[in-house]
C-alpha positions as a Markdown table, in Angstrom:
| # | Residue | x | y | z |
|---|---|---|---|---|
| 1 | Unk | -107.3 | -98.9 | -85.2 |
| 2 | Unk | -105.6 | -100.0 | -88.6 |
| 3 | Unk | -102.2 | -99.4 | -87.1 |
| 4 | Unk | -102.4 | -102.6 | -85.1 |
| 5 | Unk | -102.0 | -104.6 | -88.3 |
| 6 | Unk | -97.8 | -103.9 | -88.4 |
| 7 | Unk | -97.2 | -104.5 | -84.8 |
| 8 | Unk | -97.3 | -108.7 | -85.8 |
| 9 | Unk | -96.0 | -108.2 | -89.2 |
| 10 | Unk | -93.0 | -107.1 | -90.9 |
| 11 | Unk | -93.1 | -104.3 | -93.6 |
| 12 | Unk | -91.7 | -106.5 | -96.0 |
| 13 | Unk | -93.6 | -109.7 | -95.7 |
| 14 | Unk | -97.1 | -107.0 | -95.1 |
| 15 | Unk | -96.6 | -105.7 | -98.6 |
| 16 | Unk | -95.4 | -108.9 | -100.2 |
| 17 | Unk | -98.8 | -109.8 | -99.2 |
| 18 | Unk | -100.5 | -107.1 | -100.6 |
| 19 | Unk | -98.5 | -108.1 | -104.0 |
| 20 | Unk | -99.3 | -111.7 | -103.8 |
| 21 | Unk | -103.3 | -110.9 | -103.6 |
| 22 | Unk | -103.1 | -108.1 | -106.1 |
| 23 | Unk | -102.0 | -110.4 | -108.7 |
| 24 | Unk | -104.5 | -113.4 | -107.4 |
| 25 | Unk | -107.6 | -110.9 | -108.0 |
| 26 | Unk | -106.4 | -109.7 | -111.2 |
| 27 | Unk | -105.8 | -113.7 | -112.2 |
| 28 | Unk | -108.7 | -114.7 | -110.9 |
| 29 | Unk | -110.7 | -112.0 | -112.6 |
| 30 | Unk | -109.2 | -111.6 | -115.8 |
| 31 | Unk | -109.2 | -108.7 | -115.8 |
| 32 | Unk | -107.6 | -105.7 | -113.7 |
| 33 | Unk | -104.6 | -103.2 | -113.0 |
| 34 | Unk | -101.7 | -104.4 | -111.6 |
| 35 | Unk | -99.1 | -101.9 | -113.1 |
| 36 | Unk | -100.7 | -99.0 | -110.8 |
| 37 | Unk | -101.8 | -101.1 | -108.0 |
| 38 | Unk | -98.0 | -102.4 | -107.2 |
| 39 | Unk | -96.8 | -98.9 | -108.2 |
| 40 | Unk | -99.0 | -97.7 | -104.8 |
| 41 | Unk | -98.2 | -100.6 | -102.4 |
| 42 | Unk | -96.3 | -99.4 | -99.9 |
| 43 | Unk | -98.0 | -96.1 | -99.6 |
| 44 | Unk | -101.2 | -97.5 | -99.0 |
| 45 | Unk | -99.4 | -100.1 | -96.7 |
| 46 | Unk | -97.5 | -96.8 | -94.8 |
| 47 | Unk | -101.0 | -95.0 | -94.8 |
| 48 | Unk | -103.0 | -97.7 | -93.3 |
| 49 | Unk | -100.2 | -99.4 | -90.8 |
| 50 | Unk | -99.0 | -96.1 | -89.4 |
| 51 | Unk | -100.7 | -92.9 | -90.8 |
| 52 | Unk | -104.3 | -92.4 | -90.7 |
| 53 | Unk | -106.6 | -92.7 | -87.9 |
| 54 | Unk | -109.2 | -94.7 | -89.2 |
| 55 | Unk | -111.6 | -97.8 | -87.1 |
| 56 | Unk | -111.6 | -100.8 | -88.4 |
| 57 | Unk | -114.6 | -101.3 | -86.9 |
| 58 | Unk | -115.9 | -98.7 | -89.6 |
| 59 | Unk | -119.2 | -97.0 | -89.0 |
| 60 | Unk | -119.8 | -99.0 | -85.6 |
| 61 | Unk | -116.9 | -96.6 | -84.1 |
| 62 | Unk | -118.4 | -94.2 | -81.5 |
| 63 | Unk | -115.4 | -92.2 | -83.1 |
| 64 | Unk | -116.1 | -92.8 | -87.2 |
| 65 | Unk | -117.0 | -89.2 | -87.2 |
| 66 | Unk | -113.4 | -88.0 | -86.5 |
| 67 | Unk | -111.8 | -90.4 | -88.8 |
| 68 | Unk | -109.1 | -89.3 | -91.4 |
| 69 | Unk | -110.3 | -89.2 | -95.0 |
| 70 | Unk | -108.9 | -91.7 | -97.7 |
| 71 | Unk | -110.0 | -91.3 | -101.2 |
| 72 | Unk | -108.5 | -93.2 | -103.9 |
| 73 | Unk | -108.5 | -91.2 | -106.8 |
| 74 | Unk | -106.6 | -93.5 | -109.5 |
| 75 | Unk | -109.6 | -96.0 | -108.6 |
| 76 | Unk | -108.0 | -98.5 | -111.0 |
| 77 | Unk | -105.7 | -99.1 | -108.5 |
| 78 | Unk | -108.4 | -101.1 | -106.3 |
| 79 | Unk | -107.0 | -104.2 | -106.0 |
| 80 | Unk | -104.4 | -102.7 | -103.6 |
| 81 | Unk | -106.6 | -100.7 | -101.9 |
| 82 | Unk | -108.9 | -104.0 | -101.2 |
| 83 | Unk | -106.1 | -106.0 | -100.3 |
| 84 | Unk | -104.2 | -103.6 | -97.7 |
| 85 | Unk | -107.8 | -102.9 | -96.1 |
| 86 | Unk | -109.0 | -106.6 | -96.0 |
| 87 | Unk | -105.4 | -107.2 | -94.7 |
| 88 | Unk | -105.5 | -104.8 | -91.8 |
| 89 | Unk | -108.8 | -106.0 | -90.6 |
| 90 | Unk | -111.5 | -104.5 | -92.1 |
| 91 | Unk | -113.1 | -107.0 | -93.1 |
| 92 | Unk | -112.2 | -111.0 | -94.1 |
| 93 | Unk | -109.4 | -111.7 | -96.7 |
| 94 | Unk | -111.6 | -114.3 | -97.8 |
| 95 | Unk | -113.5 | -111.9 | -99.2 |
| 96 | Unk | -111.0 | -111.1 | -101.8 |
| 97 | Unk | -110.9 | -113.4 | -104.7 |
| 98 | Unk | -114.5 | -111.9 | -105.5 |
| 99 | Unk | -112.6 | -109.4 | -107.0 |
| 100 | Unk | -115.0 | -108.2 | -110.3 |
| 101 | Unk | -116.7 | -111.0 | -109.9 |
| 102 | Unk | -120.6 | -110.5 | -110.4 |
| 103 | Unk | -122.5 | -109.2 | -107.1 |
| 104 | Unk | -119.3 | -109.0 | -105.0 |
| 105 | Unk | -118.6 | -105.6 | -103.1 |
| 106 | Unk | -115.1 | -105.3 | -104.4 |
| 107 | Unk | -115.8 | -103.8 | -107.8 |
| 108 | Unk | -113.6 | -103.1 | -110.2 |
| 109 | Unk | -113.3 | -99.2 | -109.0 |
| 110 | Unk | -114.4 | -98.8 | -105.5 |
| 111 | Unk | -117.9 | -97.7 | -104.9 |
| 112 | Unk | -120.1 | -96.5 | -101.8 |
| 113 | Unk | -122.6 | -98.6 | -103.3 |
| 114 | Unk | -121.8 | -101.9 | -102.0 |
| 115 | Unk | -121.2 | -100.4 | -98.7 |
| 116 | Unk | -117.7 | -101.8 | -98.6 |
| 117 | Unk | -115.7 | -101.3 | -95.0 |
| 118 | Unk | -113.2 | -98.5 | -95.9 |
| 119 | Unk | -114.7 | -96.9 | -98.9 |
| 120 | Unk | -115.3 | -93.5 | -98.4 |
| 121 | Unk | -116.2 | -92.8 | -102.2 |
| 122 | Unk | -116.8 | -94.0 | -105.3 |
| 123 | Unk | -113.8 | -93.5 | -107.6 |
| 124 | Unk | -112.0 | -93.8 | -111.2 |
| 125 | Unk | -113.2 | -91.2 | -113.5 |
| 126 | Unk | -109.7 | -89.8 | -113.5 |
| 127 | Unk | -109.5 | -86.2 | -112.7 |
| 128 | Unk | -112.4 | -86.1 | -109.9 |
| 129 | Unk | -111.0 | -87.9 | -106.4 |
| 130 | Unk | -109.0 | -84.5 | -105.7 |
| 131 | Unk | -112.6 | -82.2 | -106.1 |
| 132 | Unk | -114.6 | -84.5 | -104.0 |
| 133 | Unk | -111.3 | -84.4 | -101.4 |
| 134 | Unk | -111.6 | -81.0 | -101.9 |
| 135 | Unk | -115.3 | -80.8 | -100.6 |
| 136 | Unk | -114.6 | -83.2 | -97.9 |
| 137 | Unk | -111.7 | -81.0 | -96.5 |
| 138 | Unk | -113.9 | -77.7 | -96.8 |
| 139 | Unk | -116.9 | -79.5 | -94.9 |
| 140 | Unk | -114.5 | -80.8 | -92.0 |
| 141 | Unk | -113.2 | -77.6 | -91.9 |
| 142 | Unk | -116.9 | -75.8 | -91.7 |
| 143 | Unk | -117.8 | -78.6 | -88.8 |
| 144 | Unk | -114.1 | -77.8 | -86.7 |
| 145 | Unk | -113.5 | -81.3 | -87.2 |
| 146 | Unk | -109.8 | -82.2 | -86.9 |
| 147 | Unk | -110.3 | -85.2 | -89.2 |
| 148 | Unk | -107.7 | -85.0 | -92.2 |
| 149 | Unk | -108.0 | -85.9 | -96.3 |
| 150 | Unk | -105.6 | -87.7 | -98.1 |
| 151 | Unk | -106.3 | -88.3 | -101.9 |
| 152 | Unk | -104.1 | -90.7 | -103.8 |
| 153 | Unk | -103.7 | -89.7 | -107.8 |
| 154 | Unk | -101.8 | -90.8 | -110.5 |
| 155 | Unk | -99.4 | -88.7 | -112.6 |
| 156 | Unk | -100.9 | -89.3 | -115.6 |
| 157 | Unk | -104.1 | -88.7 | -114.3 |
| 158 | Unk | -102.3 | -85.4 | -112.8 |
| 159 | Unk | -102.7 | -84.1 | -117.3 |
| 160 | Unk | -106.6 | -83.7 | -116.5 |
| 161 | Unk | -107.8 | -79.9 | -116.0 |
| 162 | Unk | -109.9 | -80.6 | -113.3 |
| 163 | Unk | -106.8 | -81.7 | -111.2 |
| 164 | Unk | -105.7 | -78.4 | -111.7 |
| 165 | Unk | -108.5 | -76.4 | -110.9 |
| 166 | Unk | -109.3 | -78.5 | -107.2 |
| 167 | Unk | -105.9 | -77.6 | -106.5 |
| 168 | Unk | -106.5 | -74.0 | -107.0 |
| 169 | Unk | -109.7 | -74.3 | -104.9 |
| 170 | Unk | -108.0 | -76.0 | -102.5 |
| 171 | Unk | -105.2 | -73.0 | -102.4 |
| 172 | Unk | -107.8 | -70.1 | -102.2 |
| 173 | Unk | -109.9 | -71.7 | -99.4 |
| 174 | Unk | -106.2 | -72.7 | -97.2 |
| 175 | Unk | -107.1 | -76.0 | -96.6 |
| 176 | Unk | -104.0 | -77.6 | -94.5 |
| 177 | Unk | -106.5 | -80.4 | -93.6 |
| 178 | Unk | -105.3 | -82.2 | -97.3 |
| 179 | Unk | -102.7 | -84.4 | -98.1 |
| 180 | Unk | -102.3 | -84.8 | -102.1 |
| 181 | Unk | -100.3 | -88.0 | -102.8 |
| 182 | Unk | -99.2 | -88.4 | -106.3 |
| 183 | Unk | -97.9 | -92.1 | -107.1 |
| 184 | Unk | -95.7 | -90.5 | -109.7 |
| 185 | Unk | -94.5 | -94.3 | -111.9 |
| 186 | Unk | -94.2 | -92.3 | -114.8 |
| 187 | Unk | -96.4 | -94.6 | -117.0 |
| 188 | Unk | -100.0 | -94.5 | -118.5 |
| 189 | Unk | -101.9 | -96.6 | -120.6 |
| 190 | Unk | -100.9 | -95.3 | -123.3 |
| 191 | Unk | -96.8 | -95.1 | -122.8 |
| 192 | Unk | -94.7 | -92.5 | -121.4 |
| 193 | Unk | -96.1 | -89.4 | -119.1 |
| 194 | Unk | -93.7 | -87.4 | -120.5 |
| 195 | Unk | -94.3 | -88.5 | -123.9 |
| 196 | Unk | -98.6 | -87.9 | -124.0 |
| 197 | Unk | -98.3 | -84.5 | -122.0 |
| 198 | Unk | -95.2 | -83.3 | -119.8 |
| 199 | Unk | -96.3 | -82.4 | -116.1 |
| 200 | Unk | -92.3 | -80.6 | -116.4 |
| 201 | Unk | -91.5 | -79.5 | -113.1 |
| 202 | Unk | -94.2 | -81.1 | -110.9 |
| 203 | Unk | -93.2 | -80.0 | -107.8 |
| 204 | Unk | -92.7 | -76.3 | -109.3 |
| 205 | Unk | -96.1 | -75.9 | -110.4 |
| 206 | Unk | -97.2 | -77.4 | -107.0 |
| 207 | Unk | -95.5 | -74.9 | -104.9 |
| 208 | Unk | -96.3 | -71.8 | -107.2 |
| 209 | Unk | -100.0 | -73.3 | -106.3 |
| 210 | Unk | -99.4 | -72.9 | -102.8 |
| 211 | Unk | -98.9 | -76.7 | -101.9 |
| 212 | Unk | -96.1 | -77.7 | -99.2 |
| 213 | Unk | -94.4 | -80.1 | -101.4 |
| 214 | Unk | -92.0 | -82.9 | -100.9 |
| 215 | Unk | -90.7 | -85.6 | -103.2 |
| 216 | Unk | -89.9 | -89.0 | -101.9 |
| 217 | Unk | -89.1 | -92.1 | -102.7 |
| 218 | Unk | -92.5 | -94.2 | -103.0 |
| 219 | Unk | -91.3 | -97.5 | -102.3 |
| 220 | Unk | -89.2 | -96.5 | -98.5 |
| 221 | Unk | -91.6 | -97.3 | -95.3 |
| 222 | Unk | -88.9 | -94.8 | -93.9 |
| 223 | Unk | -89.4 | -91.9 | -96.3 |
| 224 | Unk | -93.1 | -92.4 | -96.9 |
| 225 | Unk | -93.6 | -92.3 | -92.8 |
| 226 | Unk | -91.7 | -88.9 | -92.8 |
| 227 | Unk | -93.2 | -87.2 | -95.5 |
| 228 | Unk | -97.0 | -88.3 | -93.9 |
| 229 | Unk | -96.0 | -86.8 | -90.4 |
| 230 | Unk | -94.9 | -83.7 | -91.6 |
| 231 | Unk | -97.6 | -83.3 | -94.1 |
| 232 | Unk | -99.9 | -84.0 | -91.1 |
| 233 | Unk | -98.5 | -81.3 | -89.1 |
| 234 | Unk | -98.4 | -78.6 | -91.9 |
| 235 | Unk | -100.1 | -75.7 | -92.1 |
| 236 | Unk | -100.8 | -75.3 | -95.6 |
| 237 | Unk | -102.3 | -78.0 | -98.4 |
| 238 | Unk | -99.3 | -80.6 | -98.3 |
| 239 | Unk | -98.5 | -82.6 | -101.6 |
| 240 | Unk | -96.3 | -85.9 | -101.5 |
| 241 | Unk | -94.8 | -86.3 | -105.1 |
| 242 | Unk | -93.7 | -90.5 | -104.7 |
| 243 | Unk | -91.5 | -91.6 | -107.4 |
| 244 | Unk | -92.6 | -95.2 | -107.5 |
| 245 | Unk | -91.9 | -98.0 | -110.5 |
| 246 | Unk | -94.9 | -99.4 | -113.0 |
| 247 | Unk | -95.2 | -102.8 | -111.4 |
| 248 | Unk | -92.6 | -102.6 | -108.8 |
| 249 | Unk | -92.0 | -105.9 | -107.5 |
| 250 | Unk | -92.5 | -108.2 | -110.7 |
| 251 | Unk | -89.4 | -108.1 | -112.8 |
| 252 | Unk | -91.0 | -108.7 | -116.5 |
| 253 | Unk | -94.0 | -105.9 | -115.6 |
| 254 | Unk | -91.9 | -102.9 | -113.8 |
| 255 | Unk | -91.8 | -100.3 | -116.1 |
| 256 | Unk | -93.6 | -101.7 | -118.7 |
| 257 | Unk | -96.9 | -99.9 | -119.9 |
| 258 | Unk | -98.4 | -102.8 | -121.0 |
| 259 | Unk | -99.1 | -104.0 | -117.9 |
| 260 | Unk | -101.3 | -101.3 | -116.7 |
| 261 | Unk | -104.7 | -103.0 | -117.6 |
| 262 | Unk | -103.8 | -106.3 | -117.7 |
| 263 | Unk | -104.2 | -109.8 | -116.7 |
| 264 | Unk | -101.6 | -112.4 | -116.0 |
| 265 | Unk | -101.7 | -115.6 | -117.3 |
| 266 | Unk | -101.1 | -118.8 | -115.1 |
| 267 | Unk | -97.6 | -118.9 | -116.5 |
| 268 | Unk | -97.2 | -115.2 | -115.7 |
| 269 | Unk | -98.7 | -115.9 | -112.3 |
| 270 | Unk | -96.5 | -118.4 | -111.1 |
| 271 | Unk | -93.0 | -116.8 | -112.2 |
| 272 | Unk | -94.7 | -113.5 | -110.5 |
| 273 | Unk | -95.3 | -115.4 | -107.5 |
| 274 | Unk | -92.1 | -117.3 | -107.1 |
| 275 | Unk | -90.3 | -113.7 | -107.4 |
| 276 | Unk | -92.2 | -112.2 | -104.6 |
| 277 | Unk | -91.0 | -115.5 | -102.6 |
């Protein structure tokens, strides 16, 4: 199972990993997210290294039935996503700096298509990962399998009506098999959250939607690991609200918008990588 991957590893030097190959596949492509995809680092790292029950050895499991769910709804974000699953054994690091590169598997929004271990859907028209969790959950349910869902969004993405409406399905039907993770870093593409469309009180509107909310801090292995265990064990919808920083990690790109769709430069590589060191 994934979890093996942090019993030889530190935290720390797991996700300073997943940082360093985020920003290589972004280089090497030229093109990329890294704002959002070190915004989501250590809940991705958290999710795979302790959470969900999920075989590596993918669909030759006798148990790949019963796995947990993980749908990556900000599918911008892939580069993390690739690197945390090639990094806890799914299949070969190598396979990495293929990244949006022409016939490689690791497209630039992950896709069932390329039959890619640890891809359960194909993702990044914002505003649809939480329906299709949404299905999932209800067809688990319908089957009395004890697998859970756990769908990662942004918060801008969290402005889209259809969001709003899977939530409400979700609600209605009592589905306490879901876990909604929002990676809440405040930023979109095109500048402040806050400043394109409010979400106010987030965790407000969650509750009065009739989500078990909690809001922790993004970045703690600690706080993340809490918040999943109890979300696991709820027995309503559960919805993680992670306050997390716009390119956490890389001093000249946290918090900076301008970052979210775009490449580093060799200079900008090199001072990113020296940081992370």
């Amino acid at each position: 199972m994934s979890d093996n991957v942090l019993k030889n590893v530190s935290f720390k030097d797991f996700t300073n990993t997943v940082r360093c190959d985020i920003l290589k596949m972004i280089h090497g492509a030229k093109s990329g997210h890294p704002g959002g995809s070190l915004s989501c680092v250590e809940i991705l790292s958290v999710l795979y290294g302790k959470i969900l029950n999920v075989p590596v050895e993918w669909k030759k499991s006798p148990d790949f039935d019963k796995r947990d769910r993980f749908i990556l709804s900000k599918g911008h974000a892939s580069a993390c996503l690739y690197s945390v699953l090639a990094r806890s054994g799914f299949f070969s690091p190598d396979e990495l700096m293929t990244f949006r590169k022409f016939g490689s598997r690791l497209q630039g929004h992950p896709s069932t298509r390329y039959a890619l271990e640890g891809i359960e859907a194909s993702t990044g028209s914002l505003g649809q990962g939480l329906s299709m969790a949404s299905g999932v959950a209800l067809a688990l349910k319908l089957d009395k399998n004890p697998a859970k869902v756990f769908v990662l969004t942004g918060d801008g993405e969290m402005q889209e009506g259809s969001v709003w409406e899977a939530l409400m399905a979700i609600s209605h039907r009592k589905l306490d098999n879901i876990v909604v993770i929002v990676d809440k870093n405040n930023l979109q593409i095109d500048g402040s959250c806050d400043d394109v469309k409010s979400l106010g009180n987030l965790d407000k509107k969650l509750e009065a939607f009739g989500f078990d909310v909690q809001t922790v801090d993004g970045h703690s292995e600690e706080a993340l690991t809490e918040a999943f265990l109890k979300a696991k064990n709820s027995n309503r919808p559960s919805a993680i609200i992670a306050n997390t920083v716009k390119g956490k990690g890389i001093s000249f790109m946290e918090n900076n918008a301008g970052w979210h769709g775009k490449a580093p430069k060799d200079s900008e590589l090199q001072a990113a990588m020296e940081e992370i060191k």
